[in-house]
N, C-alpha and C positions, 0 to 999 in steps of 0.2 A: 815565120809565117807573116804574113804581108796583106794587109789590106787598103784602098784606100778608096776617097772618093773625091770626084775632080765637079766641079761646077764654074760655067762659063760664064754666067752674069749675076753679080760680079767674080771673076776669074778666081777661083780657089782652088784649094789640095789639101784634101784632109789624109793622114798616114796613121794605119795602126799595125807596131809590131812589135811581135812577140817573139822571143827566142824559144826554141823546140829542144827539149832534150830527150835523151833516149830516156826511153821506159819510164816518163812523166807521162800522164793523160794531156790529151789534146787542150788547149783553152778554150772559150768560149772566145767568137770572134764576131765583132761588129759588121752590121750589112746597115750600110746607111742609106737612108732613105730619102724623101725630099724635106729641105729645112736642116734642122739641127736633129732632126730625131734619126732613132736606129734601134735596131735590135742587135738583140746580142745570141747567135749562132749553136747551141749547143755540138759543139765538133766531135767530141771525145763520145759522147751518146747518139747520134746520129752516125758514127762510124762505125760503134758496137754494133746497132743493129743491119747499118747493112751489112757486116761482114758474117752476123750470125741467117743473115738468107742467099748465102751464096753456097752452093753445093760443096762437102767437103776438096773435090780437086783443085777449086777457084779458092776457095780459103789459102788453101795449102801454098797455092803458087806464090798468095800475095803476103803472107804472115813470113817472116824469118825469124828461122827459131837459132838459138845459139850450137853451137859443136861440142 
């Protein structure tokens, strides 16, 4: 996972990233703002729930379950 933020005066590139593994929870990930500051994403709870208000069929499509 990959984020970053780019600022044109003066010209910068900030990078943040995280490696994903299977069947770890999501990390939390920075949304930067203006300045030096940012917040940090809750991914891994913000996914839970939307995936627990999608109707069982949309679940089902998006979740893979093992054989």
């Amino acid at each position: 996972m990959t984020s970053f933020e780019r600022r044109s005066d003066p010209l910068a590139v900030r990078i943040y990233h995280a490696a994903l593994h299977e069947g770890q929870p999501l990390p939390a990930a920075p949304l930067f703002l203006l300045g030096d500051a940012h917040v940090d994403l809750p991914l891994e709870a913000t996914y839970l729930e939307a995936l627990e208000g999608l109707g069982s069929g949309d679940r089902d499509a998006l979740v893979s379950r093992p054989d």
